[in-house]
N, CA and C atoms as an extended XYZ file, in Angstrom:
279
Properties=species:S:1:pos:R:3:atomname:S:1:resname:S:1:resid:I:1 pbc="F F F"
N       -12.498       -9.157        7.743 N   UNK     1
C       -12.520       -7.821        7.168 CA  UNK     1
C       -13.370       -7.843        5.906 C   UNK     1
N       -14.025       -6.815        5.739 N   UNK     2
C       -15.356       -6.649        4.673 CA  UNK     2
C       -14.624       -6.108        3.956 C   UNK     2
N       -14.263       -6.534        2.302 N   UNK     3
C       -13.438       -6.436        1.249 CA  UNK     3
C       -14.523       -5.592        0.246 C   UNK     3
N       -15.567       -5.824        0.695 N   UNK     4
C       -16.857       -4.921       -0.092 CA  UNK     4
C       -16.607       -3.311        0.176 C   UNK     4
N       -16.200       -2.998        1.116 N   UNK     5
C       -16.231       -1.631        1.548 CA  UNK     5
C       -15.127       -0.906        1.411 C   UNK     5
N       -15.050        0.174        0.695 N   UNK     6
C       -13.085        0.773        0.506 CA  UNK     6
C       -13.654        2.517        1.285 C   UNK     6
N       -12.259        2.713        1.512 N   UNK     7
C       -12.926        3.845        2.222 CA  UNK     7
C       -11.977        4.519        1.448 C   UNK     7
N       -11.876        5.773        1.380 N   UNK     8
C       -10.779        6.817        0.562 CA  UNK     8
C        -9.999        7.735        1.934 C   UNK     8
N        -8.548        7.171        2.188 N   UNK     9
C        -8.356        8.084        3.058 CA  UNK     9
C        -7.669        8.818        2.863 C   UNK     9
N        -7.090        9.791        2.870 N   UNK    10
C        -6.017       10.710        2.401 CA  UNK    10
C        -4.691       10.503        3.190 C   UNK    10
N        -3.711       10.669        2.311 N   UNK    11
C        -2.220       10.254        2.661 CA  UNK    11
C        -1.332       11.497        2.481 C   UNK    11
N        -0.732       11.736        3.509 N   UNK    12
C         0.232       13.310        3.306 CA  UNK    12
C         1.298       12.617        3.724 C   UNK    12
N         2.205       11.674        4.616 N   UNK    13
C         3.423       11.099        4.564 CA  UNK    13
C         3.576        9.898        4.639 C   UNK    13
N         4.911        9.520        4.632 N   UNK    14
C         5.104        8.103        5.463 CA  UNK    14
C         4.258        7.320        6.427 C   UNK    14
N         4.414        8.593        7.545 N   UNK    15
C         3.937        7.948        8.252 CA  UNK    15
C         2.575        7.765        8.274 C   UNK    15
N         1.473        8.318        7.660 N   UNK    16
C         0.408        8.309        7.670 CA  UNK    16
C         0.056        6.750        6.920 C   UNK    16
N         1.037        6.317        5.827 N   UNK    17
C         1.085        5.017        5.280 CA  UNK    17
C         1.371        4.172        6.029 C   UNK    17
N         2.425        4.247        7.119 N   UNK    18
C         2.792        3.168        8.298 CA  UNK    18
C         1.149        2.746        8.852 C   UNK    18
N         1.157        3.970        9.388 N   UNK    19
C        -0.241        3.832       10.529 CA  UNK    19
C        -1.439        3.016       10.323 C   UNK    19
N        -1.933        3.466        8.500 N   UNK    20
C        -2.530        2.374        7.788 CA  UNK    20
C        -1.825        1.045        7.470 C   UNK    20
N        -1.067        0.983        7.149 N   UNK    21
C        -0.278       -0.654        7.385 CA  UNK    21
C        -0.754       -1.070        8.318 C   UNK    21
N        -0.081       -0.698        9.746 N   UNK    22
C        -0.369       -1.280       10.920 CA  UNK    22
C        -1.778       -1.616       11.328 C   UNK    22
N        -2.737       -0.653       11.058 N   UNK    23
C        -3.802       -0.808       11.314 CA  UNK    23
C        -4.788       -2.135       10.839 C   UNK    23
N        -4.553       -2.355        9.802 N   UNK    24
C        -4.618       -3.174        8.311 CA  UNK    24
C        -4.582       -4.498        8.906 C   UNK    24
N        -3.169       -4.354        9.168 N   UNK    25
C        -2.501       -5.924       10.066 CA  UNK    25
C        -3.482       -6.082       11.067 C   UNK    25
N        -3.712       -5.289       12.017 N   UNK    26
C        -3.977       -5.690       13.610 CA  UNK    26
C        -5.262       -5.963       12.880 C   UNK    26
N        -6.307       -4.964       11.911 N   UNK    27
C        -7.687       -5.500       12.167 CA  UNK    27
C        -7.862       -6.806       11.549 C   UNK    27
N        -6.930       -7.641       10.967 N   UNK    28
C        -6.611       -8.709       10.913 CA  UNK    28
C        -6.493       -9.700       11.575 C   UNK    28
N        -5.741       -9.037       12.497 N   UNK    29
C        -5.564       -9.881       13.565 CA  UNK    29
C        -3.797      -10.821       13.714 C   UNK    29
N        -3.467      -10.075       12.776 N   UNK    30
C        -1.968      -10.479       12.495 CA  UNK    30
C        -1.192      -10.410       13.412 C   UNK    30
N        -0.239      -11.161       13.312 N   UNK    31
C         1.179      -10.549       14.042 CA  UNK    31
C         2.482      -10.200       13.330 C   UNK    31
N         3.013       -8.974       13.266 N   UNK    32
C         3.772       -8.657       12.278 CA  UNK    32
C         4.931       -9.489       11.858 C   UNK    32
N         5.340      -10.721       12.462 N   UNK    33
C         6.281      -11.380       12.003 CA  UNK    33
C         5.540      -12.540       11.254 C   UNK    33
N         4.329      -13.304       11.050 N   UNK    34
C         3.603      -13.921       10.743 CA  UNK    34
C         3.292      -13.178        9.586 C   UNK    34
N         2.998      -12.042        9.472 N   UNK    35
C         2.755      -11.169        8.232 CA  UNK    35
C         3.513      -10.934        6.943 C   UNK    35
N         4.640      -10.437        7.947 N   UNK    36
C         6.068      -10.009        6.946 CA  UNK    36
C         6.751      -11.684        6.307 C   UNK    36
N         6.296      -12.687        6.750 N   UNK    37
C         6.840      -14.067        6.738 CA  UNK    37
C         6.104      -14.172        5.252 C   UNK    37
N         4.625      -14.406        6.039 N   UNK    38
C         3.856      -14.840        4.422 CA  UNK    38
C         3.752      -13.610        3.607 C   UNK    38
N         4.336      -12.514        3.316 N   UNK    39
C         4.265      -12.127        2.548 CA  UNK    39
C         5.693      -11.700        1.867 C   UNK    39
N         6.590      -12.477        2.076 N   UNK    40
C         8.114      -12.507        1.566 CA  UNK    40
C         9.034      -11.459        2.341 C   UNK    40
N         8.580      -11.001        3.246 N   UNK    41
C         9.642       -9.805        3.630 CA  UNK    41
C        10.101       -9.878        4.958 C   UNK    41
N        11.038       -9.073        5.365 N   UNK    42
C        11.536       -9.545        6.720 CA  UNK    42
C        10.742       -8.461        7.786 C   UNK    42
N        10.682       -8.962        9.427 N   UNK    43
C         9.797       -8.202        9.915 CA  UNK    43
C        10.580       -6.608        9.836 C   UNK    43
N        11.928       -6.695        9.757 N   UNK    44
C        12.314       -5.453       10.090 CA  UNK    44
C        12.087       -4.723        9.402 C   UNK    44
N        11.713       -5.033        8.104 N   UNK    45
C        11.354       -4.008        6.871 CA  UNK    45
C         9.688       -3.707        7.505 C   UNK    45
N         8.559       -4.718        7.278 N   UNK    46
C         7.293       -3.887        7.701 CA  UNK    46
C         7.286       -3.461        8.780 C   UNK    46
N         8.241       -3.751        9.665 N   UNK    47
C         8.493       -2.398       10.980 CA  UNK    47
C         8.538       -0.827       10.680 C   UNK    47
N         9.944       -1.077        9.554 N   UNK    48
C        10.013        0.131        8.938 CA  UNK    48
C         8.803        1.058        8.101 C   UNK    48
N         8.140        0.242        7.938 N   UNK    49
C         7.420        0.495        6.700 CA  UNK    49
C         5.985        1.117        8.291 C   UNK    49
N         5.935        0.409        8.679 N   UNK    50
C         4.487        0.985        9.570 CA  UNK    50
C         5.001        1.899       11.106 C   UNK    50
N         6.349        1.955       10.855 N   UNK    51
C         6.596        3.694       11.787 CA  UNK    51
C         6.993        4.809       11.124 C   UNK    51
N         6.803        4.298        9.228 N   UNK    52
C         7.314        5.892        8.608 CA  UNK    52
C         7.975        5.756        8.241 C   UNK    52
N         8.831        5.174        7.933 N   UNK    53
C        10.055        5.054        7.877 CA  UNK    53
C        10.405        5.431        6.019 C   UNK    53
N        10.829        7.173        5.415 N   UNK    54
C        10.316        7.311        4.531 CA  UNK    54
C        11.581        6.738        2.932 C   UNK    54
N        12.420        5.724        3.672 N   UNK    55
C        13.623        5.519        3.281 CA  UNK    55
C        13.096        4.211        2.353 C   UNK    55
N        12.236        3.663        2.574 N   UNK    56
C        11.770        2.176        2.804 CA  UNK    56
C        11.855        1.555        0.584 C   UNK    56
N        11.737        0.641        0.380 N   UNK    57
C        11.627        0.725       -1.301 CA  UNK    57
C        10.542        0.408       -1.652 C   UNK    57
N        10.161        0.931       -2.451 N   UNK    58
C         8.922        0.996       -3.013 CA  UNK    58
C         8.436       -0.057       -3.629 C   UNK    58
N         9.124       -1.055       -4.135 N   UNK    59
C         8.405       -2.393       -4.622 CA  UNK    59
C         8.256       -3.036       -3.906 C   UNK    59
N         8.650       -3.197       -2.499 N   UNK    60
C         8.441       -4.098       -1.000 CA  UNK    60
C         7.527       -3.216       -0.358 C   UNK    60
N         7.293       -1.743       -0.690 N   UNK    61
C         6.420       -1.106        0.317 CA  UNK    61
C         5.159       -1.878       -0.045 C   UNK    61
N         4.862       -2.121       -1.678 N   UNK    62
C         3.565       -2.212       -2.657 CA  UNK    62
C         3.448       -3.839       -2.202 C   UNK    62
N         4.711       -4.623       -2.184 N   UNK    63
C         4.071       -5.713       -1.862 CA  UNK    63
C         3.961       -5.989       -0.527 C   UNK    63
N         3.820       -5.378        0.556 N   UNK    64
C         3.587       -5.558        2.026 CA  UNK    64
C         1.856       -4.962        1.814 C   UNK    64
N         2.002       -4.106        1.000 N   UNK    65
C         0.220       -3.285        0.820 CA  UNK    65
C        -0.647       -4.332       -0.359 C   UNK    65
N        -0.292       -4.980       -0.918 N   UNK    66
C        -1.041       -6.031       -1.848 CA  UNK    66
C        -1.206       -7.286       -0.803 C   UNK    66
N        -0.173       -7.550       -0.201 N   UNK    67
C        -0.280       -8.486        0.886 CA  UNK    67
C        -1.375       -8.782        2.254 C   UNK    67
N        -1.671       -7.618        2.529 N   UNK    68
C        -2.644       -6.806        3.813 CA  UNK    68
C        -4.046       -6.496        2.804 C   UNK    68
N        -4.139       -6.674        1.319 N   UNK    69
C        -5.030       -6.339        0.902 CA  UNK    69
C        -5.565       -4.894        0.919 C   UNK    69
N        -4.349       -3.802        0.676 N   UNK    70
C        -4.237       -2.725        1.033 CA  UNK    70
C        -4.357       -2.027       -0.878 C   UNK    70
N        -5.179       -1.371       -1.150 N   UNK    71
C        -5.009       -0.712       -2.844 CA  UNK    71
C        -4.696        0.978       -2.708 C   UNK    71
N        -3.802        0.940       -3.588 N   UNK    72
C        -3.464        2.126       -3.964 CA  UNK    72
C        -3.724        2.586       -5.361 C   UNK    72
N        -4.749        3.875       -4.923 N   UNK    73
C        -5.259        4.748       -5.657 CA  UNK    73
C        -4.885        6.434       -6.138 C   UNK    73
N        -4.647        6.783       -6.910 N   UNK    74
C        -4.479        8.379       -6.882 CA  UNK    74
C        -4.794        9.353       -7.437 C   UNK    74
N        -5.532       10.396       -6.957 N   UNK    75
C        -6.270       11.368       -7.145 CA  UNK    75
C        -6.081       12.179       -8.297 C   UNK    75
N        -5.594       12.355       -9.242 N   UNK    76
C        -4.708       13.002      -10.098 CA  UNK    76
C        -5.806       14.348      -10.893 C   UNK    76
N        -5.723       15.085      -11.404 N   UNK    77
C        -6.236       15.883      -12.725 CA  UNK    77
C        -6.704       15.275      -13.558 C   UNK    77
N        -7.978       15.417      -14.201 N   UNK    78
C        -8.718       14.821      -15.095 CA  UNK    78
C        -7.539       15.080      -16.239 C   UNK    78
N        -7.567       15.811      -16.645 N   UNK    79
C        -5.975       15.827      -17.998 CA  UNK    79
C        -5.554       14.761      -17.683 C   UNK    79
N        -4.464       14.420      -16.775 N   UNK    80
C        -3.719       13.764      -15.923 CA  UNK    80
C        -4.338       12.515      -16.547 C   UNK    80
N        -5.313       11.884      -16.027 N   UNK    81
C        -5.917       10.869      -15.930 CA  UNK    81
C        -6.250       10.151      -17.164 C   UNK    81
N        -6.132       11.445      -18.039 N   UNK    82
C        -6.777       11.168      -19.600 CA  UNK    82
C        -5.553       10.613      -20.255 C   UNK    82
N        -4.748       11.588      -20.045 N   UNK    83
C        -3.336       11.184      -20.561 CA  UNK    83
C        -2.732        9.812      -20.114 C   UNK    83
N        -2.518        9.062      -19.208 N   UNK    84
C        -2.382        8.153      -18.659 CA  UNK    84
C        -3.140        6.525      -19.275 C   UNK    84
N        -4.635        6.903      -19.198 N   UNK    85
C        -5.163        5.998      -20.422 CA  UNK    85
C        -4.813        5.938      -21.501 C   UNK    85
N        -4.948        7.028      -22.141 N   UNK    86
C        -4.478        7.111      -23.538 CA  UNK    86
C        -3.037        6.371      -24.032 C   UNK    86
N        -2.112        6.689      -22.970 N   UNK    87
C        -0.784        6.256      -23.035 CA  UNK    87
C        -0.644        4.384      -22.774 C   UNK    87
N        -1.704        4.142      -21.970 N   UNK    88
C        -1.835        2.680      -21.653 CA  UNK    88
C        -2.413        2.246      -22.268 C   UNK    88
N        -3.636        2.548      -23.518 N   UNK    89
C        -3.977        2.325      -24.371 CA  UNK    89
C        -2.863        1.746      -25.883 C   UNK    89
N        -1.746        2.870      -25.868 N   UNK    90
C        -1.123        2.671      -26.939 CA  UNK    90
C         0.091        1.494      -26.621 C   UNK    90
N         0.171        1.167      -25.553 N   UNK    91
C         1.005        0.305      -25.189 CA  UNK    91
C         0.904       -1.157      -25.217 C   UNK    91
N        -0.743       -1.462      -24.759 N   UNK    92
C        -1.174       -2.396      -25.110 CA  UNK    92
C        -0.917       -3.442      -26.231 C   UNK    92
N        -0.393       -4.535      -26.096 N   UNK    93
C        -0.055       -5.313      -27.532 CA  UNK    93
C        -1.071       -5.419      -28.505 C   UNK    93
């Protein structure tokens, strides 16, 4: 998989995040228990996680998607965006 190339796709649910999971895996060439193994989680969770499943937790969703080499990005309001730096700016040690 060409790590040079990101594509921007748009996400409206769960399941639209499953589908990319799954997809992710296979063009890999993975097998989801080989996957969910090396990347600390059990298969039944990235099962959950790549049919939708919109129950799923969010710090295992992020590390099944850091795992697959999957980044999450978000579109926000330039305000939005400004504010956010600014705030990570002041936090900084």
């Amino acid at each position: 998989m060409n790590k040079g190339i990101a594509m921007k796709i748009p996400l409206n649910s769960a399941s639209d995040v499953g589908k990319i999971v799954r997809a992710t895996r296979k063009a890999q060439g993975l097998r989801q228990d080989d996957t969910a193994g090396s990347i600390g989680l059990s298969e039944n969770f990235l099962g959950k996680v790549e049919k939708g499943n919109e129950s799923v937790q969010w710090g295992k969703l992020f590390q099944a998607m850091k795992g697959l080499g999957i980044r999450v990005y978000l579109d926000v309001p330039d305000g939005i965006a400004l504010q956010n730096n600014e705030q990570n700016q002041k936090n900084k040690p």
